[in-house]
N, C-alpha and C positions, 0 to 999 in steps of 0.2 A: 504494500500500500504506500502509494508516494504522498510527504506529506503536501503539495500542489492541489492532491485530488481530495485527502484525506479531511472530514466534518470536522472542527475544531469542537474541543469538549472542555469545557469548564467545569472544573471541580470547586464547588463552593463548600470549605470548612468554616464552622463559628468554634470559635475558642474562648474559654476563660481559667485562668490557672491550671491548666491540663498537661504540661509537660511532656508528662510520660507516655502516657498514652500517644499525644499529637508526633512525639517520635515515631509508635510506632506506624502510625496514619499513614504517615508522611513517608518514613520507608519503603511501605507499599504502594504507594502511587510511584514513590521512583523507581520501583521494579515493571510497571508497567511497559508494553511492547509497542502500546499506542505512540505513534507519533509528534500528533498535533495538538496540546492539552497547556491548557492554562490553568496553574492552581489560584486560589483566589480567596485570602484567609481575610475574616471579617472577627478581629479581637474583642474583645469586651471590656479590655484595662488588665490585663492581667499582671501579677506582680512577681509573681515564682520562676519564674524564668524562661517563661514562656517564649516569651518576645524576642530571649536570646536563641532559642532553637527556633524560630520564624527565619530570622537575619542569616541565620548560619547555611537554610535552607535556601534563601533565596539567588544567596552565592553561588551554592554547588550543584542546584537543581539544573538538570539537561531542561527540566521544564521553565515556560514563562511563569512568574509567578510574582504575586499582587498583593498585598496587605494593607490593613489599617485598623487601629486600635484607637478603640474611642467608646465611651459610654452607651449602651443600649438598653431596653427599656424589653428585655429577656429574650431568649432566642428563636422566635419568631421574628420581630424586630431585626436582628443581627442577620437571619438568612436573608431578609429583606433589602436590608443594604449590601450584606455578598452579591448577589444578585447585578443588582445594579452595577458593580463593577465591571461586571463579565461581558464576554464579548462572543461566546463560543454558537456554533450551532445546536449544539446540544448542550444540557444541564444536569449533574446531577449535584443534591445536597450531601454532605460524605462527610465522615468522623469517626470512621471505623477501619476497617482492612479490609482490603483486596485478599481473596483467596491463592489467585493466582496470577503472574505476572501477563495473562491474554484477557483476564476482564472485559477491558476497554475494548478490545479489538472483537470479542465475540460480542459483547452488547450494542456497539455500534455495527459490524456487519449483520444482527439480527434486525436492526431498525430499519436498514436499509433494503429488508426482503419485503416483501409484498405480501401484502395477508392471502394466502390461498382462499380464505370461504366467501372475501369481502370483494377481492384483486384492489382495495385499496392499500394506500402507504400505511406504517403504522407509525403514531404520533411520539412515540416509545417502546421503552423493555422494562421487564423487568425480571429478576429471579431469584430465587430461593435464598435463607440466610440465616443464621445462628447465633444465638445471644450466649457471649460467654464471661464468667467473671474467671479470669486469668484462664487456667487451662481447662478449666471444667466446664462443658457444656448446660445450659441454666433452661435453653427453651429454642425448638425448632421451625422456624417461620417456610413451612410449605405449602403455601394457596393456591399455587396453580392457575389455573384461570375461572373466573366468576364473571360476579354480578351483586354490584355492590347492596343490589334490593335483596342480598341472600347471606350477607352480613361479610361477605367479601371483600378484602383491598389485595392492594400488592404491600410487600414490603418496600416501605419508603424509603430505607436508606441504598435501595439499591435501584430505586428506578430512576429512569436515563428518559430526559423528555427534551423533546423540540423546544428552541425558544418560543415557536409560534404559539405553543400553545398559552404560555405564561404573559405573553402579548393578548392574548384573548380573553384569557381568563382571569388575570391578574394573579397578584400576591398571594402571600399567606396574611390571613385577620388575625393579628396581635391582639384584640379581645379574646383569642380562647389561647389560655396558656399552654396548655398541653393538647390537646387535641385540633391545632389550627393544620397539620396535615392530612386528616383525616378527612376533614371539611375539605381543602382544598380538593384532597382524590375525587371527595362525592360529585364537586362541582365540576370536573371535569370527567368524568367518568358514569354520573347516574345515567346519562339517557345513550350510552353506548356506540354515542357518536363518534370517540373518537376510542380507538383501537391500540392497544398495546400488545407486543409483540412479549413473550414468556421464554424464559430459559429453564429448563427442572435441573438446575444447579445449584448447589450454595457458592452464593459470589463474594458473599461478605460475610464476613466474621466482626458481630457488634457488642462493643464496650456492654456490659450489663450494667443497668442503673440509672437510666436517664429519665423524664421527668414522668415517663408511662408505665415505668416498672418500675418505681420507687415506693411499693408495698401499697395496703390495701388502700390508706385514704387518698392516693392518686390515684389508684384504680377507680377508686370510687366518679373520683371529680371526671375521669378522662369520659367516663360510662354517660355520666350530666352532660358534657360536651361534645360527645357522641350524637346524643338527642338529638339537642341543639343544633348540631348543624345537618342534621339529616331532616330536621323540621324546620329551616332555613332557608334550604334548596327544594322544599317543597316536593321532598320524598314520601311517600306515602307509605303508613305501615312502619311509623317507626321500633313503636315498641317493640314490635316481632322482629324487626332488622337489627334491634341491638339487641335481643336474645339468641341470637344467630349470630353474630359475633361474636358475643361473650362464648358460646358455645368452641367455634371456631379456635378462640383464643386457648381456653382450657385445653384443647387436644393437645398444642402442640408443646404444652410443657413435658419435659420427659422425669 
C-alpha cells in the first residue's frame, strides 16, 4: 500500500496523568504497519509525567503526531477537541492497545470493501476486544453484528469511522458523562443507514477501569444514560432495549 494512495487515519488519544499505561498505547501504534497515520493526543493538564512521555514520543514517532494540554470539562469534552485537531480520512478514539502490528491495515482494507448484501460503501469497522487489568482477562467484548433496537453496539474503542460521518452527525454530548458514546452509536446507527463493516477478531486489548466499569454505581448511572439517549433519538422500546443490553453485557464477563 503506497502511502500516495493510502486513507490517512487519525488516532485520537485523551490523557490525564496516565503515564504508564499511554506508554504502552503509544508502543503499539508504533508497531503499526499502517502507513499514513496521525497521532493526535488531547491532554487534560497532567502533572506525573505524562507530558514528558508525549515530547519524547513526538521526536521519535515514524508517525505525525499533535498534542495539546489544557483544561477540559471530562472526556467527552477532551475527545471533542482531539477531534478537531485531526485531519485524517478516517477516525478512531484509542487509549488502549493494538493486538497486532496489521490493525490498521486490516481495518482500513475492510472499510474499503463493499458491503456484499447492500453493494454499498461501508461508513466503518469494527471488531472484537478484551478488557484486561494487567495480565488477566476481566470481560470479552464479542457482538458481532446487530441492531442497536436488540440492545447491540460495537465496541467503541475499536471502531474506525469516516470523517463524513462525524461531519453529519456531529460530536459526542458532554451532558452524558459516561455514556455520550453510546448515544452517539445510537445516533448514527439506529435507522441502519449507515453500515459498518465487522472483523471477528480481538483488535484491542482495553485498560480495565474507565468510567463504564468503575463498579456498580457507574453501572448504575451508564444504565440512566443509556435510557436517555435511546429516548432522545427517539428509539422506541427503550426499556426492552436496555434489558437486552444489560443482558448482552452480562454474557461477556468471563
Amino acid at each position: 500500500m503506497e502511502n500516495k494512495k493510502s486513507k490517512k487515519v487519525s488516532l485520537i488519544l485523551t490523557t490525564f496523568n496516565c503515564k504508564d499505561n499511554l506508554k504502552k498505547t503509544l508502543a503499539s501504534i508504533e508497531d503499526q504497519d499502517y502507513p499514513n497515520v496521525e497521532v493526535v493526543i488531547k491532554d487534560g493538564g497532567s502533572e506525573d509525567g505524562t507530558l514528558d512521555i508525549i515530547l519524547e514520543y513526538q521526536k521519535a514517532s515514524k508517525y505525525q503526531v499533535k498534542w495539546v494540554s489544557k483544561p477540559d470539562k471530562g472526556i467527552f469534552d477532551a475527545m471533542n477537541q482531539g477531534y478537531r485537531l485531526t485531519t485524517g480520512d478516517v477516525l478512531l478514539f484509542f487509549n488502549d492497545v493494538f493486538t497486532t502490528p496489521n490493525v490498521i491495515s486490516k481495518m482500513i482494507s475492510k472499510i474499503e470493501t463493499i458491503n456484499p448484501t447492500t453493494g454499498e460503501e461501508y461508513v466503518g469497522a469494527h471488531a472484537d476486544l478484551v478488557y484486561a487489568d494487567g495480565d488477566k482477562i476481566i470481560r470479552k467484548w464479542h457482538m458481532g453484528e446487530g441492531n442497536i433496537k436488540d440492545g447491540w453496539m460495537p465496541g467503541h474503542p475499536t471502531l474506525f469511522l469516516k470523517r463524513e460521518i462525524y461531519e453529519k452527525y456531529g460530536l459526542y454530548d458532554p451532558s452524558f458523562k459516561i455514556g455520550a458514546d453510546y448515544e452517539f452509536m445510537i445516533r448514527i446507527l439506529k435507522d441502519k443507514k449507515n453500515q459498518l463493516a465487522y472483523i471477528p477478531e480481538v483488535m484491542v486489548l482495553m485498560f480495565y477501569g474507565g468510567t463504564s466499569s468503575g463498579g456498580l454505581k457507574n453501572y448504575i448511572e451508564s444504565f440512566k444514560e443509556g435510557h436517555r439517549a435511546l429516548k432522545i433519538n427517539g428509539v422506541k422500546g427503550a426499556l426492552v432495549i436496555d434489558i437486552k443490553r444489560t443482558v448482552n453485557v452480562l454474557k461477556q464477563f468471563i
